[in-house]
N, C-alpha and C positions, 0 to 999 in steps of 0.2 A: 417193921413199920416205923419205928424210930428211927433206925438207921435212916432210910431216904429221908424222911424230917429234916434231919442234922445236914446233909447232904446238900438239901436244894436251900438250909438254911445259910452253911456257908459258900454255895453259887451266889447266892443273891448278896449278900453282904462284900464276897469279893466284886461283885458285879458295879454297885453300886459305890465301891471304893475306889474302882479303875474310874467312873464313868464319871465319879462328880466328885471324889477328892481333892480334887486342886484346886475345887472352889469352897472347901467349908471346913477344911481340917488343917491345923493349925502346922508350921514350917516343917516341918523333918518329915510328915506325913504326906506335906504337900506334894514336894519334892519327889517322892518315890512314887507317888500315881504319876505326876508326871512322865518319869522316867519309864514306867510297866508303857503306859502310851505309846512311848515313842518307841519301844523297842516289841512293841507288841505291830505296829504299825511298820517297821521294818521285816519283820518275821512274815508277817503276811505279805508286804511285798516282796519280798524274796519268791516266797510259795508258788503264788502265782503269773502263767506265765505273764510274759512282755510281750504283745500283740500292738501293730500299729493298727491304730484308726484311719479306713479310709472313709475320707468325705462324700458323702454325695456329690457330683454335681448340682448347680447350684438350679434348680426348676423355678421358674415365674408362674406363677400363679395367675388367671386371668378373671377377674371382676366380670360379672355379668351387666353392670349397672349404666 
């Protein structure tokens, strides 16, 4: 039971270091959320594929009024 404790303790505490570090911890710590960001943001794009978007055609809507 402890075990998970610790667990989802330090999920949250990394969670919370990635997500708002770079606004409240002071330079060398900033730095490095920063950094987990942008390569965690890369990593994921990477993963997943690369699909274009097609657009609708563009429908008019018609006012009853």
């Amino acid at each position: 039971m402890r075990w998970k404790l610790f667990v989802e303790f330090c999920l949250t505490i990394a969670i919370i270091y990635i997500l708002a570090g770079d606004l409240f911890l002071p330079q060398p710590y900033r730095q490095n959320s920063q950094q987990i960001k942008i390569h965690l943001n890369q990593f994921l794009a990477r993963i997943l594929p690369h699909q274009t978007i097609i657009n609708p055609p563009n429908i008019e809507v018609k006012s009853n009024s």
